[in-house]
C-alpha positions as CSV (number, residue, x, y, z in Angstrom):
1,X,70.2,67.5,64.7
2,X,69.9,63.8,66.3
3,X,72.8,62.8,68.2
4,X,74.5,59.9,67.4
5,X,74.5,56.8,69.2
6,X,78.3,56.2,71.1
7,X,78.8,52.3,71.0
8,X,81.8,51.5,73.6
9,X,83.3,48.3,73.7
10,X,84.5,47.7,77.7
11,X,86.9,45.2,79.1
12,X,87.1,44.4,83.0
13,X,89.8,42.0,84.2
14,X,91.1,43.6,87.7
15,X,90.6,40.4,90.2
16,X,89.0,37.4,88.7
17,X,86.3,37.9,86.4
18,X,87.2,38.1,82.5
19,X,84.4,40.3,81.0
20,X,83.4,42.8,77.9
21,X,80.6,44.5,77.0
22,X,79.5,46.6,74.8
23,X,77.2,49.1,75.7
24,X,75.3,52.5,74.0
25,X,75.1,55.7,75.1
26,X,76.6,54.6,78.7
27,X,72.7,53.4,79.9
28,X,71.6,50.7,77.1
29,X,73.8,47.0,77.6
30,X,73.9,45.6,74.6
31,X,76.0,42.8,75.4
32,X,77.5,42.0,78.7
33,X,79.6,38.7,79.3
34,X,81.6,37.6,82.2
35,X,83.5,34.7,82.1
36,X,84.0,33.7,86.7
37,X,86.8,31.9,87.7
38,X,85.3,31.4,91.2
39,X,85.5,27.7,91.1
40,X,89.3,28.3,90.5
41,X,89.8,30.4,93.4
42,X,87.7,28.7,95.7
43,X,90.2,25.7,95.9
44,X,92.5,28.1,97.8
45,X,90.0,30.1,99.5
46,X,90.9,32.9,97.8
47,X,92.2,35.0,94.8
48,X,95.6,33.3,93.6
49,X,96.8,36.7,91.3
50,X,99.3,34.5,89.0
51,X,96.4,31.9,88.4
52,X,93.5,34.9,87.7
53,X,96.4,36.5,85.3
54,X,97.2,33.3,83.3
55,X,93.7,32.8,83.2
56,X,92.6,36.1,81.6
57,X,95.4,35.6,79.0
58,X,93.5,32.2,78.0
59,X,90.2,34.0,78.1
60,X,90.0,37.4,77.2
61,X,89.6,37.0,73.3
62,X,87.0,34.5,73.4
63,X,84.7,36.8,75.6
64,X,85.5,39.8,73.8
65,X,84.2,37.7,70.3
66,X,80.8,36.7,72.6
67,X,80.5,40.4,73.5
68,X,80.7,41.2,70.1
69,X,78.6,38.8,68.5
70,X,75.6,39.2,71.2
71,X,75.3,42.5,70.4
72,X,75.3,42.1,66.3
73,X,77.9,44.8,66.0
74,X,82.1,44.5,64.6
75,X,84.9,46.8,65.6
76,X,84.4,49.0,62.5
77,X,80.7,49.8,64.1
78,X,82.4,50.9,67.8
79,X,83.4,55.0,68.7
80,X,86.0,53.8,71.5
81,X,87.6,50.7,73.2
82,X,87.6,50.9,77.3
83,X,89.2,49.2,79.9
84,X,89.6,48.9,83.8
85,X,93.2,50.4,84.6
86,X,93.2,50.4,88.2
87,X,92.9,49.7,90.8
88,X,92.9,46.0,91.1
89,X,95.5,43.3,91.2
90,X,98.5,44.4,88.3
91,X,99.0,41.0,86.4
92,X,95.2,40.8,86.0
93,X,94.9,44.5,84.8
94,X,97.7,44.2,82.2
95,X,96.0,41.3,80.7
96,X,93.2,44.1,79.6
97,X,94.9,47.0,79.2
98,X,97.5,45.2,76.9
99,X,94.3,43.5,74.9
100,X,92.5,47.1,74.5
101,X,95.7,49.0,73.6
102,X,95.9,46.3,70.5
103,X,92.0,46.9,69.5
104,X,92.7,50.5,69.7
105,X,95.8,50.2,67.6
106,X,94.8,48.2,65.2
107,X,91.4,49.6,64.7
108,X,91.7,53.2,65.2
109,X,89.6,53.5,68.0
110,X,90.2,56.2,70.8
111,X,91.3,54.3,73.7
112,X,89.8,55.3,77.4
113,X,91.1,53.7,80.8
114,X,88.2,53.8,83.2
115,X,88.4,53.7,87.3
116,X,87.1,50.1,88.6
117,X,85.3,52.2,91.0
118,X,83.9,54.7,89.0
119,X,82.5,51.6,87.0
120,X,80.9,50.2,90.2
121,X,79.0,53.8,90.7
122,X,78.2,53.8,87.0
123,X,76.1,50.5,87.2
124,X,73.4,52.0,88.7
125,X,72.9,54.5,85.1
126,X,72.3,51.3,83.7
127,X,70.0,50.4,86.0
128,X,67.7,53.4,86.7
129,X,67.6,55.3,83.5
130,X,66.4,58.7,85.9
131,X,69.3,59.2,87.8
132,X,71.9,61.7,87.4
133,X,74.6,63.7,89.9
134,X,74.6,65.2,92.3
135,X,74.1,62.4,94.7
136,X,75.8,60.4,97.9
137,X,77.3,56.3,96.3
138,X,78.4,54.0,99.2
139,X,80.5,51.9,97.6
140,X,81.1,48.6,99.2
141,X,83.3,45.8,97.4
142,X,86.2,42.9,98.6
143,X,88.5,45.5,98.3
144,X,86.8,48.5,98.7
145,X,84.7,50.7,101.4
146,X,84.2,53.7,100.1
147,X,81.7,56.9,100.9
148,X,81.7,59.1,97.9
149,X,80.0,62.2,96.7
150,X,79.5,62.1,93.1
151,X,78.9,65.9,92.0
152,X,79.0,65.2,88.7
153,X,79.3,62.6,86.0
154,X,83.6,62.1,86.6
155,X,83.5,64.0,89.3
156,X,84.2,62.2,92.9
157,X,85.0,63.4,96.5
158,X,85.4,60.6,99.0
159,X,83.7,61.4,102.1
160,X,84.9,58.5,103.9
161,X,87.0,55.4,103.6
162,X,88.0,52.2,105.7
163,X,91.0,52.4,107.8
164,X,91.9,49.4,107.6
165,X,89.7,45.9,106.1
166,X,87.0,46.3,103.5
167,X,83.9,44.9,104.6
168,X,84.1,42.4,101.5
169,X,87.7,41.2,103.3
170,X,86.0,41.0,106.2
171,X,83.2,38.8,105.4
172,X,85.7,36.9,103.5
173,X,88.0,36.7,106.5
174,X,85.4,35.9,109.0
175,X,83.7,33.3,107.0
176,X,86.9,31.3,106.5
177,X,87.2,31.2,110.5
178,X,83.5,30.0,111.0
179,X,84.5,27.5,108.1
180,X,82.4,28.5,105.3
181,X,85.0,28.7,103.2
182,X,85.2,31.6,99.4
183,X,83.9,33.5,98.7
184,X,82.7,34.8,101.9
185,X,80.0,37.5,101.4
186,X,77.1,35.1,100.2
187,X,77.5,32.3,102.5
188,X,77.6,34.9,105.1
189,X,74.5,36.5,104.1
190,X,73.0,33.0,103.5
191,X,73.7,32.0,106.8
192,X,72.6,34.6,108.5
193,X,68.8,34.3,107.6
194,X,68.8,30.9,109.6
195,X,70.3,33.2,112.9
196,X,69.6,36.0,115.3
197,X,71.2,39.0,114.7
198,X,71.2,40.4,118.2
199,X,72.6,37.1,119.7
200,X,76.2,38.4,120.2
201,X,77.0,42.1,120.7
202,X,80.0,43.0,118.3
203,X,81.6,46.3,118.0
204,X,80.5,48.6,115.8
205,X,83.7,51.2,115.4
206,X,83.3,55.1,115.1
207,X,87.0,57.0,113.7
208,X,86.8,59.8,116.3
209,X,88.3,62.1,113.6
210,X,86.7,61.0,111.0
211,X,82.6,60.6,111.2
212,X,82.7,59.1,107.6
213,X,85.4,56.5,107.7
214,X,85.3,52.9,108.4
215,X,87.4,50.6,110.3
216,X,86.4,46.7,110.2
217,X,89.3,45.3,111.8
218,X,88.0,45.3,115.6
219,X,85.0,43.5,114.5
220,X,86.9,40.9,112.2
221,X,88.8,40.6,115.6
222,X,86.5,40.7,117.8
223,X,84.4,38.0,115.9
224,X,87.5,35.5,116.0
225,X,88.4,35.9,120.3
226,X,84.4,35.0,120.3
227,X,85.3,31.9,118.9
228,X,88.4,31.0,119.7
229,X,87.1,31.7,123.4
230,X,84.1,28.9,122.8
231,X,86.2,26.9,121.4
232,X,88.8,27.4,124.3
233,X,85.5,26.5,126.9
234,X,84.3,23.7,124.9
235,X,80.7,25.9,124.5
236,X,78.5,25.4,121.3
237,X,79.0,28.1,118.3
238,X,75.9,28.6,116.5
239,X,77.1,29.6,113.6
240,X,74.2,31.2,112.1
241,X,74.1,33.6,115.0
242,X,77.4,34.5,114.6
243,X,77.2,34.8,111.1
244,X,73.8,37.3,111.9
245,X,75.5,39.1,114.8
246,X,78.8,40.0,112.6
247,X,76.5,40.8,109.2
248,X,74.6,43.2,111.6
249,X,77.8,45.0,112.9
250,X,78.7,45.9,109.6
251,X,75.2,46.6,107.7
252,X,74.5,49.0,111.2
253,X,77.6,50.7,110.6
254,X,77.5,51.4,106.7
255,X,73.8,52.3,106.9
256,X,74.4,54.8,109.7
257,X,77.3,56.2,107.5
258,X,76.0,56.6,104.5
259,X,72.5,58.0,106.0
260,X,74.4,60.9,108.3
261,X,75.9,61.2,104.8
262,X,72.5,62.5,102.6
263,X,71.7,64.5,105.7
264,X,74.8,66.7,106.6
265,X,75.6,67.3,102.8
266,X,71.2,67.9,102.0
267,X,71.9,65.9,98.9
268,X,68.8,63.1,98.8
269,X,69.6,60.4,96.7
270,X,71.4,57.4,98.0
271,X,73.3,54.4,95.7
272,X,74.6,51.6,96.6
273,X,77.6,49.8,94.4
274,X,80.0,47.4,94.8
275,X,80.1,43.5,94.9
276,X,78.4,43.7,99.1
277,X,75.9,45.8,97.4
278,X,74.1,42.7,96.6
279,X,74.0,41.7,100.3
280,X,70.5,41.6,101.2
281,X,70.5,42.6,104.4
282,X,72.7,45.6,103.3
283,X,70.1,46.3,100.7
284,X,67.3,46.4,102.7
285,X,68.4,48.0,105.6
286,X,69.5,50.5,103.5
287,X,66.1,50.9,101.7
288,X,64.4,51.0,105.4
289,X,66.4,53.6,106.0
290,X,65.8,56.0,102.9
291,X,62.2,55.7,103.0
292,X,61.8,55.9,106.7
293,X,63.6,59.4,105.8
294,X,62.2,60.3,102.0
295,X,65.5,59.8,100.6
296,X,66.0,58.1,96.8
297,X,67.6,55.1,97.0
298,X,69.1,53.2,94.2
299,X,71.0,50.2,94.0
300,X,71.8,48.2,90.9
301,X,70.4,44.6,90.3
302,X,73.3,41.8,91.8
303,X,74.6,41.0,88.6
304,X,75.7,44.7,88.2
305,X,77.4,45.1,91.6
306,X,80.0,42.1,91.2
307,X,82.3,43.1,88.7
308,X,81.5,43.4,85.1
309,X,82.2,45.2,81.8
310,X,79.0,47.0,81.3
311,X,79.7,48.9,84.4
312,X,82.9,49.7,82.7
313,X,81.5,50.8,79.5
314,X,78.8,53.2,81.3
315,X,81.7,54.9,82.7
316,X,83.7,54.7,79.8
317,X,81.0,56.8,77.7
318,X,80.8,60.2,80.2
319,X,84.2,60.1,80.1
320,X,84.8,59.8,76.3
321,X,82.0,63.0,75.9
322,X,84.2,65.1,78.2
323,X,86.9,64.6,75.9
324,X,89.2,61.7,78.2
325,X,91.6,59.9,75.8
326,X,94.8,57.8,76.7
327,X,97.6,56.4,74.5
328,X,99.6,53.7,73.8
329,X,101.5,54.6,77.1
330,X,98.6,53.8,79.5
331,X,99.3,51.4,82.1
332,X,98.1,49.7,85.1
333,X,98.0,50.9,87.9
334,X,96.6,49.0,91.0
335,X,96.4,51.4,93.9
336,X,94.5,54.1,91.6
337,X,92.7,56.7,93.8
338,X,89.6,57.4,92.7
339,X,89.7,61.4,91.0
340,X,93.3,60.5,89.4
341,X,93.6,60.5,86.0
């Protein structure tokens, strides 16, 4: 007997993009709309949480309608409504929780909360229709640095973590000091093309404990005593080198991570996810170093890795086969661990 098709209607709101999608069978995007308010944010060099929740609340309906409309279908033709419940910031993630917990009251559809990180991993089964678990996802965001072994569809042990800074807040962080202003990440990677990467020696740090964790807070350091040391001198910055150097500090260290990673564990795929995923000196280093080593590498196409609601709804659907179903009691919760339910 044929299965039928599982259309999922998804809703992401847990920083400052308002989005939906809908999406079949968890690989197949029918619809996937994203409403920024970067321009907003960028005004006060970063994420105001009051402004991104008001701003939600003003959006939310309309992108849900163009979610629905671009992908021809109503809410009598959806199997479930999903939303990001955590982490994230808590008056942004009310916004959708709130607005999916009304669709799935008033249109009888099961309601599933989905892990913003567990949607990051899930963009790349919308992008390569091959891969399945087991493999190794680094996850790499603004607020998240994460090393995780998926087993299995759901199923997540974190290998490693930062100790301190993401790497997105630390691009963020050091761009503001060079004066590049928000978001960090792209100008950063922008910049760096037009500099030398070995120009300035910055730290790479190693957890002595912990092989697989991260800590980004020497380098963010270390990157503003180099400059407050020129500027102390009166000697030149060259921005673009530091902008290389620092980039290079953290690419060397993720990449070294996430390789010893596919080796000590013999599991050889490799993902990538997360907003710095679509850093392109991330990406390629990363690439170098599968095929250098005959590893799989996947990564999802930029416009999956910053946040979105098809990512959502691809998560959304393994989760609704195995049965996961919340009520009218689910809430936000914004320091949600990745595994918790």
């Amino acid at each position: 007997m044929e299965q039928k098709d599982i259309l999922i209607l998804a809703i992401e709101s847990s920083c400052d993009e308002t989005a939906a999608a809908v999406v079949r069978n968890g690989r197949e995007v029918l619809s996937n709309v994203i409403y920024s308010q970067i321009d907003l944010h960028t005004l006060y060099g970063g994420v105001v949480p009051e402004i991104a929740s008001r701003k939600h609340i003003e959006k939310i309906n309309q992108v849900i309608e163009e979610a629905l409309r671009q992908a021809e279908v109503s809410l009598k033709d959806l199997d479930a409504v999903a939303v990001t419940y955590g982490p994230g910031l808590v008056g942004a993630l009310l916004v959708g929780v709130a607005e999916a917990k009304a669709i799935s009251f008033a249109s009888h559809l099961p309601l599933v909360g989905v892990h913003h990180i567990e949607g990051h991993i899930s963009a790349n089964y919308i992008e390569h229709k091959d891969l399945e678990p087991p493999f190794i996802c680094l996850v790499v965001s603004g607020g998240h640095t994460h090393l995780v072994k998926v087993s299995d569809y759901g199923e997540y042990e974190i290998l490693g973590r930062t100790r301190d800074d993401a790497a997105g807040e630390a691009f963020d962080k050091v761009a503001r000091a060079i004066g590049l202003g928000y978001p960090g990440g792209p100008k950063i990677d922008a910049l760096a093309k037009q500099g030398n990467a070995d120009a300035i020696p910055f730290p790479k740090a190693k957890v002595a404990d912990a092989p697989y964790d991260f800590s980004f807070s020497g380098l963010k350091s270390a990157v503003l005593n180099y400059l407050n040391g020129c500027r102390m001198k009166g000697e030149p910055i060259v921005e673009a080198d530091v902008a290389a150097s620092f980039q290079k500090a953290v690419v060397d260290v993720l990449t070294e991570h996430a390789m010893m990673a596919v080796e000590e564990t013999g599991i050889r795929k490799l993902a990538l996810a997360g907003g710095v995923a679509s850093n392109g000196a991330l990406r390629e280093s990363v690439m170098k170093a599968c095929e250098k080593a005959g590893i799989s590498f996947y990564r999802p196409s930029p416009g999956l890795c910053t946040d979105n609601a098809a990512m959502i709804g691809a998560a959304a659907y393994y989760e609704y086969i195995r049965g996961v179903r919340h009520g009218m009691d689910l809430n936000a919760v914004p320091y949600l661990k990745l595994g918790e339910k």
